[in-house]
C-alpha positions in Angstrom: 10.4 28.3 41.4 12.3 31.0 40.1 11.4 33.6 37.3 13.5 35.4 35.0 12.3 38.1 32.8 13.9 39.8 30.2 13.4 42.4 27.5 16.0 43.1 24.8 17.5 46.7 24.0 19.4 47.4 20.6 18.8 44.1 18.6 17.5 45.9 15.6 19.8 45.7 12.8 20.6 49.1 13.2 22.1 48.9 16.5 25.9 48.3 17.1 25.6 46.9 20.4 22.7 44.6 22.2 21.6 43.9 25.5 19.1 41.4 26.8 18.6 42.2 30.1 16.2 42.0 33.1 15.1 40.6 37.0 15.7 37.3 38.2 13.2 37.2 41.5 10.8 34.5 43.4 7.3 33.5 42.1 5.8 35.5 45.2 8.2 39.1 44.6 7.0 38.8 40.9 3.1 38.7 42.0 4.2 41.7 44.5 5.8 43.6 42.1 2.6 43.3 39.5 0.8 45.0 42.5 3.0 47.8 42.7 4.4 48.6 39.2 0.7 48.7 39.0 -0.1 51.3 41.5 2.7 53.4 40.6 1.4 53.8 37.0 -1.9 55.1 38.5 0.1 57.4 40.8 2.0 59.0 38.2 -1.3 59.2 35.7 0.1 56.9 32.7 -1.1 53.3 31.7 2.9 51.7 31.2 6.6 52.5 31.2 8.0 51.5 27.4 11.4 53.8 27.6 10.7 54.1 23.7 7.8 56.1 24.8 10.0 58.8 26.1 11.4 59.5 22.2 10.1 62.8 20.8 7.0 61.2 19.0 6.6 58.9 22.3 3.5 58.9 24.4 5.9 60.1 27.5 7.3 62.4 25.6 5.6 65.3 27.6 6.5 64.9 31.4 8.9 67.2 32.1 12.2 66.5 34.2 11.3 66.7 37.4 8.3 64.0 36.6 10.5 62.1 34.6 12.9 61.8 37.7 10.6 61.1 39.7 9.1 58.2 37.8 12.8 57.1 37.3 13.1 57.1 41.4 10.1 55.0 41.7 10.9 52.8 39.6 14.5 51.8 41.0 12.7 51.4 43.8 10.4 49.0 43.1 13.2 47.0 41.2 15.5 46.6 44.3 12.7 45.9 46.6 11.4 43.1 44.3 14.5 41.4 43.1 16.8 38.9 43.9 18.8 40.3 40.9 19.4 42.4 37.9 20.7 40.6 34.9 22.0 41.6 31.5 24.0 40.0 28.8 25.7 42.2 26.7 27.3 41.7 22.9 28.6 43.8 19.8 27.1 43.0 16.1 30.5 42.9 15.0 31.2 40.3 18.1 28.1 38.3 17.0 29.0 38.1 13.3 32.5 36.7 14.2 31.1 33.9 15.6 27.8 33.4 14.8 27.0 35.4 11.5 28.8 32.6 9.7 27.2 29.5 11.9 23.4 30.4 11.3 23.9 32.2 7.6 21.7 30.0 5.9 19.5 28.3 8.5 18.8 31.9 10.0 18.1 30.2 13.5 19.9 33.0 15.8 19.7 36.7 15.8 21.9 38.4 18.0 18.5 38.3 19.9 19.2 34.9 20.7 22.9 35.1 21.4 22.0 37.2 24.1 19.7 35.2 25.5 22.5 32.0 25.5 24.8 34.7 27.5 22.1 35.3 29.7 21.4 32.0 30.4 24.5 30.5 31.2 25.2 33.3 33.3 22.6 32.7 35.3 23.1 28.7 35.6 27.0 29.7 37.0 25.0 31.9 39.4 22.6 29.4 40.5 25.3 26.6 40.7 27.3 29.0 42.9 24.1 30.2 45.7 23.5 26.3 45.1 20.2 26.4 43.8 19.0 23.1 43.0 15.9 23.9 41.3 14.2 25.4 37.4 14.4 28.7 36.4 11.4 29.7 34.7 12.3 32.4 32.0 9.4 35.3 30.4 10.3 37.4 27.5 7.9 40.1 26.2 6.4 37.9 22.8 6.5 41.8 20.2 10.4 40.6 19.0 10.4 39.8 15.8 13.1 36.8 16.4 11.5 35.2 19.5 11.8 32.0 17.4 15.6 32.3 18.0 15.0 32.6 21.6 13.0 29.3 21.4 16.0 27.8 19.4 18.5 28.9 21.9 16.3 27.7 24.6 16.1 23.9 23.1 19.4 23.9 23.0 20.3 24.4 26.1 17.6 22.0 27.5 18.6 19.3 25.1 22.3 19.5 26.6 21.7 18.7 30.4 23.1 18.4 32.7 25.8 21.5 31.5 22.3 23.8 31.5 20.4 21.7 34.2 19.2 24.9 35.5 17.1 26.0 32.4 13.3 25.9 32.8 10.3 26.8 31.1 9.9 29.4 28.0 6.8 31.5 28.0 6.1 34.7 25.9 3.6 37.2 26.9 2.8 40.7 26.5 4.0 43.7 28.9 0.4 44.9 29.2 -0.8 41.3 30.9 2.6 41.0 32.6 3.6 44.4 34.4 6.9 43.0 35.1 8.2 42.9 31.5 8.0 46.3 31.7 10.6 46.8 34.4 12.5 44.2 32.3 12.6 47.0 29.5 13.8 49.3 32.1 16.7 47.2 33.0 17.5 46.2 29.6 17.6 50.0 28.0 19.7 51.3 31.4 21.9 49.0 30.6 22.9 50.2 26.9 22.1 53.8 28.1 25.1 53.1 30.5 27.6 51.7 28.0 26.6 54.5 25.4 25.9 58.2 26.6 25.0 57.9 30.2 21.9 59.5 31.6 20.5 62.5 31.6 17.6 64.5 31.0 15.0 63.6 34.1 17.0 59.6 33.6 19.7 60.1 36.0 17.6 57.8 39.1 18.4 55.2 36.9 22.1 54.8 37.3 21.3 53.2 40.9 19.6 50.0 39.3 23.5 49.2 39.1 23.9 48.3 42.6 25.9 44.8 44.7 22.7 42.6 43.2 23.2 43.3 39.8 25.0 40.9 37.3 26.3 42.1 33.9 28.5 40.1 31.5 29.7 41.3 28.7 31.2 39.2 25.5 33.7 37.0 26.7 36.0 35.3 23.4 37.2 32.3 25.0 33.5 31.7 26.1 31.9 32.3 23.0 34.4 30.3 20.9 33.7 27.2 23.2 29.7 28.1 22.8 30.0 28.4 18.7 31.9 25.3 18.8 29.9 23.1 20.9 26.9 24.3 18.6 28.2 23.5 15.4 29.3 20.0 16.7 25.8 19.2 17.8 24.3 20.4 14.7 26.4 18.4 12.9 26.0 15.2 14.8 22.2 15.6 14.0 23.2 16.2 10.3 25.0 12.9 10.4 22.3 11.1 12.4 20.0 11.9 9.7 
């Protein structure tokens, strides 16, 4: 079994651009990584890595930039030694309200939460079909969103539309405290927008190698997302009609 585990970056309504991102990496790597995400937290004296934390009312907020480069440096390297790959999926409010702000007005059933998670998804069903992987891929999100309903949504979409999505396996929410993991996920996930908005800086610069041959990125596609909002509404509606 495989495991994916994301966190989401910028899916506040506040934010004009939203990334769900995270590692894709074996069922041992993941147990592994636990381990050592856990012993570098004792090494560097903190109890977990939320990059929130490093805002100026943020419980990181005092390590200066040599510590914070550090931190940065071990971090990356956990990530690469652990991973099969890094994953994000990448989209614009204005992008999700063009196709989807219109679809799920009134049923309220995806966020732009959950949009991400669909490009996430198939991205990673193209990349299993081409390493031909014949087996599940078990996905963990950190359960604090406020929309994880929409994930779930997304999720039984996919599942209910096999074989297209034959790749998609179990759904499980769980805190980054229990599951150390999640937090590298929110690494992942907030180097990702940090990239596509200001760049890094600050102690954060370590970060920019996370971007390396294993990682896989994809940004809003409009052919792609057509085809998605399409094939959506034609299944909701030939459940309306079954009704």
């Amino acid at each position: 079994m495989l495991e994916c585990c994301l966190d989401e970056s910028g899916t506040d309504r506040q934010s004009k651009t939203a990334v769900l991102g995270g590692l894709f990496l074996t069922r041992t790597n993941y147990s592994w990584l636990d381990l050592a995400w856990q012993n570098m937290l004792e090494k560097h004296r903190i109890t977990s890595i939320h990059m929130k934390e490093f805002g100026r009312d943020g419980e990181l907020r005092h390590l200066s930039y040599a510590d914070r480069r550090e931190l940065c440096s071990d971090v990356v390297r956990l990530i690469r030694d652990h991973k099969q790959y890094t994953i994000a999926g990448v989209i614009t409010s204005d992008q999700y309200n063009r196709h989807f702000g219109k679809l799920f007005k009134k049923e309220h059933k995806m966020s732009i939460y959950g949009a991400c998670f669909l490009i996430v998804a198939t991205l990673q069903v193209k990349q299993a079909q081409h390493a031909n992987y014949k087996g599940k891929i078990a996905y963990l999100l950190d359960t604090g969103n406020e929309h994880r309903g929409h994930i779930v949504n997304s999720h039984e979409y996919m599942t209910k539309n096999a074989p297209r999505y034959s790749h998609i396996g179990t759904l499980t929410f769980s805190s980054d405290a229990k599951e150390r993991v999640l937090q590298a996920a929110d690494v992942i996930a907030w180097s990702v927008r940090k990239r596509l908005t200001d760049g890094f800086k600050n102690g954060f610069e370590p970060l920019e190698a996370i971007f390396d041959d294993d990682h896989i990125e994809q940004p809003f596609e409009e052919a792609w997302m057509v085809e998605l909002a399409d094939a959506i509404r034609a299944k909701r509606d030939q459940e309306t009609v079954q009704q």
